[in-house]
PALUMGU-546492 format. One record per residue (C-alpha): residue in one letter; x, y, z; residue number from 0. Coordinates in steps of 0.25 Angstrom, whole numbers, plus 2048, in hexadecimal, padded with zeros to 3 digits. Each point is the difference from the previous one (the first is absolute). Example, Ala and Ser with C-alpha at 12.3 -4.5 7.8 and 13.67 -1.06 7.14 Angstrom:
+---------+-----+-----+-----+-----+
| residuo |   x |   y |   z | num |
+---------+-----+-----+-----+-----+
|       a | 831 | 7EE | 81F |   0 |
|       s | 806 | 80E | 7FE |   1 |
+---------+-----+-----+-----+-----+
END
This chain:
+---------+-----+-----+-----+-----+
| residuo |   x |   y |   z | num |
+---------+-----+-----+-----+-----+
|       x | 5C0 | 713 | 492 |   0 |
|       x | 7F5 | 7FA | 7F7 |   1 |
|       x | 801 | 7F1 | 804 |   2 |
|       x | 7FA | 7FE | 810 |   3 |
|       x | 807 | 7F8 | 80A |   4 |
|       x | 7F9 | 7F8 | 808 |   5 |
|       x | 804 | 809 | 80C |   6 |
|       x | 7FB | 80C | 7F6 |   7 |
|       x | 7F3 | 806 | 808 |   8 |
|       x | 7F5 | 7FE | 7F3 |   9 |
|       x | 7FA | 80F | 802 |  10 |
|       x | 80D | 805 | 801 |  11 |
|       x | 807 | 7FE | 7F0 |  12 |
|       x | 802 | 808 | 7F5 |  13 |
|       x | 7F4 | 7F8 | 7F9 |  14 |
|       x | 7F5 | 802 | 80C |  15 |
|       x | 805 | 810 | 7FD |  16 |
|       x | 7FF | 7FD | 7F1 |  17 |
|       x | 7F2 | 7F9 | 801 |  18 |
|       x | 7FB | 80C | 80B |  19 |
|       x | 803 | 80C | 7F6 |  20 |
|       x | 7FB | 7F7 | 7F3 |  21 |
|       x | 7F3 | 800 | 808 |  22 |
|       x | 800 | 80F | 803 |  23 |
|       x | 804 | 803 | 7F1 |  24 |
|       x | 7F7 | 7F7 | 7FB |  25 |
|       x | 7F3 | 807 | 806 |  26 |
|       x | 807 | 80E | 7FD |  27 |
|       x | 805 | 7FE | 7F3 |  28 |
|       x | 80A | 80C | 805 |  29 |
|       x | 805 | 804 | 80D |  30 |
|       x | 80B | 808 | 803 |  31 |
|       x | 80F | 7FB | 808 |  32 |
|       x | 7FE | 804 | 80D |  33 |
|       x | 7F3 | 7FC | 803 |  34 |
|       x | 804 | 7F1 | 7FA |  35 |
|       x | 80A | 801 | 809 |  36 |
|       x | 7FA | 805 | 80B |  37 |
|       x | 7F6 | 7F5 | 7FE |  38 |
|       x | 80B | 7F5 | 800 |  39 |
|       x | 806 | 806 | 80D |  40 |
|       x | 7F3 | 7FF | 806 |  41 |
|       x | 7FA | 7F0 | 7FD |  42 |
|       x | 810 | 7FB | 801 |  43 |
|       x | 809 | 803 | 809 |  44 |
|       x | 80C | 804 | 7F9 |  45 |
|       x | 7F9 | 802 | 7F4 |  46 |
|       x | 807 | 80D | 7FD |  47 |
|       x | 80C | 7FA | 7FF |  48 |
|       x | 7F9 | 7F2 | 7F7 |  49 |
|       x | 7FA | 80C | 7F8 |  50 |
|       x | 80A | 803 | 7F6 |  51 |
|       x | 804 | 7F2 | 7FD |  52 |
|       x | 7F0 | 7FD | 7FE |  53 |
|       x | 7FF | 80C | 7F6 |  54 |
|       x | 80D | 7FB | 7FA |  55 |
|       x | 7FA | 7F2 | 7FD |  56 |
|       x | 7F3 | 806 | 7FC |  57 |
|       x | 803 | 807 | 7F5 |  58 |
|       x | 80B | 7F5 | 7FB |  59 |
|       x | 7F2 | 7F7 | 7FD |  60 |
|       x | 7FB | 809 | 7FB |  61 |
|       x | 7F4 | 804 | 809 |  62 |
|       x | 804 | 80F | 802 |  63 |
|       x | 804 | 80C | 7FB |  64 |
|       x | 806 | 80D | 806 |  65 |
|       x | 7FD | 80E | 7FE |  66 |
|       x | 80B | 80B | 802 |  67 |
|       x | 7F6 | 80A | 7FD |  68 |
|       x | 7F8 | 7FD | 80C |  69 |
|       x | 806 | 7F7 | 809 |  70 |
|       x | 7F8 | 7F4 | 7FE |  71 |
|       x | 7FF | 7F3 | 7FB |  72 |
|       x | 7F7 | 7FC | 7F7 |  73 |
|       x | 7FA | 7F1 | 7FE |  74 |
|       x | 801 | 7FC | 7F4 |  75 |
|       x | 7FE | 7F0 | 800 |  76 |
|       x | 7F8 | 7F9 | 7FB |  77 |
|       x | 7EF | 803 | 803 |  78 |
|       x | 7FC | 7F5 | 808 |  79 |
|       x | 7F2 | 803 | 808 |  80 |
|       x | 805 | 801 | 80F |  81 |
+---------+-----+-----+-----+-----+
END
């Protein structure tokens, strides 16, 4: 669910969990699935379930990519200073 409601609690959305793990692989560059999700799980709760949805939306913009080789997902947006 991408569209909030208004009895939608903000901190708890699929793009709150989008925007959390953008700002983590923004200052990474790289950082691999379960500690993304581990940090999603601990700033929202739910966030392990939002997770995969957030990742999902992520790289359909465009923002990230994922590594099979090592697990992780890779920023690759464009450079803005953060």
């Amino acid at each position: 669910m991408l569209r909030p409601t208004k009895h939608s609690h903000p901190d708890r959305t699929v793009l709150n969990v989008a925007l959390i793990a953008l700002e983590v692989l923004k200052r990474k560059r790289l950082e691999d699935y379960d500690t993304l999700r581990a940090t999603a799980k601990k700033r929202v709760a739910g966030g392990d379930v939002l997770f995969l949805p957030a990742v999902n939306f992520l790289y359909l913009m465009g923002l990230i990519e994922y590594r099979s080789k090592t697990d992780s997902f890779e920023y690759v947006g464009p450079n803005e200073a953060v």
